[in-house]
C-alpha positions in Angstrom: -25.8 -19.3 23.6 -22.3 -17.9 23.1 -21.9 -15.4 20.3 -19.3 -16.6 17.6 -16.4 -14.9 17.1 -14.6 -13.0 14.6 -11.2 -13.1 16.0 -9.0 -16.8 15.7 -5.8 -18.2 15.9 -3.9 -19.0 12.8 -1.1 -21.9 12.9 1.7 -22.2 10.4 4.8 -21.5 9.1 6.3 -18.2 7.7 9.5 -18.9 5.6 12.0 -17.0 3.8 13.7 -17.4 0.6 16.2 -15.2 -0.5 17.5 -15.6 -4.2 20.4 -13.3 -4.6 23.2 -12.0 -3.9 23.5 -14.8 -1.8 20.9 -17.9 -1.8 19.3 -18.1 1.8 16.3 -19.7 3.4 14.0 -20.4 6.6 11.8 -21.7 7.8 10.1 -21.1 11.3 6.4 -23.1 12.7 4.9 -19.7 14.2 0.8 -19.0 15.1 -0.9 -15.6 14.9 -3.9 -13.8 16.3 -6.7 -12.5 14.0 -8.0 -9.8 15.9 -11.5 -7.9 15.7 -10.9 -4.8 17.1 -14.5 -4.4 18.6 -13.6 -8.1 20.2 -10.5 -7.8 22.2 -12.6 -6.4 24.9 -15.0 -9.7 24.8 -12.3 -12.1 24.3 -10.8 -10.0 27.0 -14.0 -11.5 29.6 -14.3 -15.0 28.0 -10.5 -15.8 28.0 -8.8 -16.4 31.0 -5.4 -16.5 29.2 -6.2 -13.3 27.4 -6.2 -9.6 28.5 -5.8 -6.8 26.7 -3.8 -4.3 27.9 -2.2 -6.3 31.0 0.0 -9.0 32.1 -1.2 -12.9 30.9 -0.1 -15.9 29.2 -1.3 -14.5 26.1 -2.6 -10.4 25.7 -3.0 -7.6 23.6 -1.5 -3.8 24.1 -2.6 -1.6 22.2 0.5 0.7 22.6 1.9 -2.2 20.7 0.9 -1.1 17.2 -0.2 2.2 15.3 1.5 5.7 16.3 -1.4 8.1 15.2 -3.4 10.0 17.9 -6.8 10.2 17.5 -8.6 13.5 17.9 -9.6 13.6 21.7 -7.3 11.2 22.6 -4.5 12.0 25.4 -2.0 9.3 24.1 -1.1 8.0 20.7 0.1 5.1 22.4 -1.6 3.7 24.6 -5.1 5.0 23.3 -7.4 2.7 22.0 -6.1 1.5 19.1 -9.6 1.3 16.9 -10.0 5.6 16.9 -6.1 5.9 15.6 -7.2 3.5 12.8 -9.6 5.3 11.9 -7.9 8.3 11.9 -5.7 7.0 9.3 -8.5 6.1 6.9 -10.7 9.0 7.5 -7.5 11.2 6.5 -7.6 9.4 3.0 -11.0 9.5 2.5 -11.5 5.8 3.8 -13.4 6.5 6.3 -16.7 4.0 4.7 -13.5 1.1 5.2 -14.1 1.8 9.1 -17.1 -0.9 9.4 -15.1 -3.7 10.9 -11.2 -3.8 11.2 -9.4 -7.1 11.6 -5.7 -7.0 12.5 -3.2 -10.2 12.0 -0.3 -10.3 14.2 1.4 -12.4 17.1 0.0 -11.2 20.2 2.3 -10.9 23.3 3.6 -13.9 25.1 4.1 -14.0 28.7 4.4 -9.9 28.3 7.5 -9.9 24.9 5.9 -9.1 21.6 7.4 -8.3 18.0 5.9 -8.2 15.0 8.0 -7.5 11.7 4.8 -6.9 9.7 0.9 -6.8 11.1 -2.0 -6.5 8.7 -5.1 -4.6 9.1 -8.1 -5.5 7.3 -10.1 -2.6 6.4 -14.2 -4.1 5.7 -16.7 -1.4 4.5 -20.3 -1.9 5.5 -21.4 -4.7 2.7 -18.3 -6.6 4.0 -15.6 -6.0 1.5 -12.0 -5.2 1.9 -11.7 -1.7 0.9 -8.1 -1.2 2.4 -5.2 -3.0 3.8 -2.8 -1.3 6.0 0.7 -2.9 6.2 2.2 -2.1 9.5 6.1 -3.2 9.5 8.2 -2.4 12.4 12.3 -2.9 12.6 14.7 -4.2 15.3 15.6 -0.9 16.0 12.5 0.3 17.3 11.0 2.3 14.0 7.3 1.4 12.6 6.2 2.4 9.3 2.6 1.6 7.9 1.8 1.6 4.3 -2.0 2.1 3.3 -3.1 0.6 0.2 -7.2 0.9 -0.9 -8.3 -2.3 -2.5 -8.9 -1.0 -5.8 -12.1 -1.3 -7.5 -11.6 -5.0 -8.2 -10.8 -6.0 -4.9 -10.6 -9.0 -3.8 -10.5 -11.6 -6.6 -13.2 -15.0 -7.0 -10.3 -16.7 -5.3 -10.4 -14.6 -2.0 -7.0 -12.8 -3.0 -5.9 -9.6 -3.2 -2.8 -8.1 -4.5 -1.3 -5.2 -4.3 2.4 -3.4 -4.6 4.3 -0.3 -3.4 7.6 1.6 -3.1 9.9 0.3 0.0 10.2 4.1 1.8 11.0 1.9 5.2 14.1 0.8 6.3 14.0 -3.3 7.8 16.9 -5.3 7.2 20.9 -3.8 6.9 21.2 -6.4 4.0 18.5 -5.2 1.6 18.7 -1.7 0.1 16.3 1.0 -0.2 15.5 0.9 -4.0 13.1 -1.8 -4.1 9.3 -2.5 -4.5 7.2 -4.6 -2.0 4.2 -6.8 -4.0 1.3 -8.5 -1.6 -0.7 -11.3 -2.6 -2.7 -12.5 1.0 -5.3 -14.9 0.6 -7.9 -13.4 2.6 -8.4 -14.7 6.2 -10.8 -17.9 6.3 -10.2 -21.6 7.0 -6.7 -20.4 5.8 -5.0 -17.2 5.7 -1.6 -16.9 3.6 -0.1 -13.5 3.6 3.1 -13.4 0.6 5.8 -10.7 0.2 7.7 -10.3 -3.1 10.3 -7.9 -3.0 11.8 -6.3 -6.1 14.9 -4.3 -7.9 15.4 -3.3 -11.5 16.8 -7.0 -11.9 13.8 -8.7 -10.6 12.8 -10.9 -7.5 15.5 -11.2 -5.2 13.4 -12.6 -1.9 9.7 -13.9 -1.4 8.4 -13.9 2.7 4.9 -15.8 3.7 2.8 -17.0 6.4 0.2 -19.2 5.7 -1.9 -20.5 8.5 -4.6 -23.0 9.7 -7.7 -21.2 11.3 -8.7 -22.7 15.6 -11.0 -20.7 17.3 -9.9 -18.7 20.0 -10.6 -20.6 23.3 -8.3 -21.6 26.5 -7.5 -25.3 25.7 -6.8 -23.7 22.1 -4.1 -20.9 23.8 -2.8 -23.5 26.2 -2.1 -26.4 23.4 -0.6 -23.4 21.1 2.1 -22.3 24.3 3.1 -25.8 24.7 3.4 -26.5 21.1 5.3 -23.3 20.7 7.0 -21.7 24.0 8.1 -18.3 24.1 7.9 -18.1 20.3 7.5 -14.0 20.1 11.2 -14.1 22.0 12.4 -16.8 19.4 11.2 -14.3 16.8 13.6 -11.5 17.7 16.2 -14.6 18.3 15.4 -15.7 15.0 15.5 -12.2 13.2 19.2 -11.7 14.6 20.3 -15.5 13.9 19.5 -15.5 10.9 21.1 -11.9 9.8 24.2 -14.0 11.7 24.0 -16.5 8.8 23.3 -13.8 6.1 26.5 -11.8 7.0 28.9 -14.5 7.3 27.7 -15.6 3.9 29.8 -12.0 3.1 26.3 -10.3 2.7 26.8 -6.2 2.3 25.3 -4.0 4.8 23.4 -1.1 3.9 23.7 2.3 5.7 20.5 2.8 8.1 18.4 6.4 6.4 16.2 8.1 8.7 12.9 6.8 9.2 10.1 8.8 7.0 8.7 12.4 8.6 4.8 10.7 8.2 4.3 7.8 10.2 1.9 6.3 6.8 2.5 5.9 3.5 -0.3 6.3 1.4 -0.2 4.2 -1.7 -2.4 4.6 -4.8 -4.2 1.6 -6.2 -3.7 0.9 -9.5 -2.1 4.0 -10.2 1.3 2.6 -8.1 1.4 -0.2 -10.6 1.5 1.8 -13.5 4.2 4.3 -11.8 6.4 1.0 -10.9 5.9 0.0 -14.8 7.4 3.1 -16.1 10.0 3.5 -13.0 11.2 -0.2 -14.7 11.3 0.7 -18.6 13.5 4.0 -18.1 16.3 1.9 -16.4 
């Protein structure tokens, strides 16, 4: 009998809406992977249009997320990726979070991957989230990762989690520095919805989310998903840069580019982070 997996597919739409300076939205029908890290190997064997770390219709690279080097490990990028997660947590004392890691993200496409944002689900042994790490990478070939423990309430009777941070990254030339990230992701399932609100001292200027539809993992599954969607992870990047197209002929201002941060994570305290982002609001 074959072993059920973890790991799915997610199809959907993420979409965009931007509320000011200048009203904008999209809209784009995109699917993801849902990754068990102790899986890709499996689905590696059982899927012949999935590989991991070599050329397929669909695959996985490790070298494709994290930057952290495990201890013992020659490369920080192409290592396994599991060990440099782990790293991460252990160095915040998350190390019980470790149990079972599932990651979100678009997986590469005839070889061409990019993923804006991919989310890490951190489980502990009694399978709760303990920690979410928010990996967010730029068109200019920067990755950040913020790391956010899920608090002591966790995940809600609902299946959702939110939590908020500080922008310290850099993504878009239209949106400036000083501004607040808050997550609300319905935790993966039948569905899986993963929303962005971004902040200033004025409010809500744009919300971001992908909600998707859960299909197991299997070759006619891959093979109806590449006809449905063809070289989506290209159309991505196409997308990213269209769409900034739009933005600045709508007169849009560009803001200057900082240096990426010296750590390659930002550690973010639960709870506490709120109440910092309360009183960072009442002084203005």
């Amino acid at each position: 009998m074959t072993q059920k997996l973890a790991s799915a597919l997610y199809e959907g739409v993420v979409s965009h809406h931007r509320l000011r300076p200048k009203r904008h939205k999209l809209r784009y029908r995109v699917f993801s992977f849902l990754l068990d890290l102790d899986e890709i190997d499996a689905l590696s064997s059982r899927l012949r249009l999935f590989s991991r770390n070599r050329f397929n219709l669909f695959s996985f690279h490790d070298a494709d997320h994290g930057s952290i080097k495990a201890k013992g490990q020659k490369s920080g990028k192409s290592a396994d990726l599991r060990p440099r997660v782990e790293a991460v947590l252990n160095a915040h004392d998350l190390g019980d979070c470790a149990h079972k890691i599932e990651l979100l993200c678009y997986p590469r496409l005839l070889g061409f991957v990019f993923n804006p944002l991919s989310v890490y689900f951190c489980h502990r042994s009694d399978g709760s989230v303990g920690a979410v790490l928010y990996e967010v990478s730029n068109t200019f070939g920067d990755r950040h990762s913020y790391l956010i423990p899920a608090g002591p309430d966790g995940v809600d009777k609902k299946g959702v989690l939110r939590q908020s941070c500080a922008k310290g990254f850099y993504v878009s030339p239209f949106i400036d520095m000083e501004a607040d990230y808050h997550f609300r992701i319905a935790m993966p399932g039948d569905t899986v919805a993963v929303a962005i609100r971004e902040t200033d001292s004025k409010g809500a200027f744009l919300t971001a989310a992908f909600t998707g539809d859960r299909n197991a993992l299997s070759d006619r599954n891959l093979l109806s998903a590449f006809i449905r969607y063809p070289l989506m992870t290209l159309k991505v990047v196409a997308g990213i840069h269209w769409e900034a197209l739009l933005l600045w002929r709508k007169g849009m201002k560009f803001h200057k580019r900082p240096a990426p941060p010296p750590q390659s994570v930002t550690y973010v305290l639960a709870n506490a982070n709120e109440a910092a982002q309360a009183g960072k609001r009442s002084s203005q």
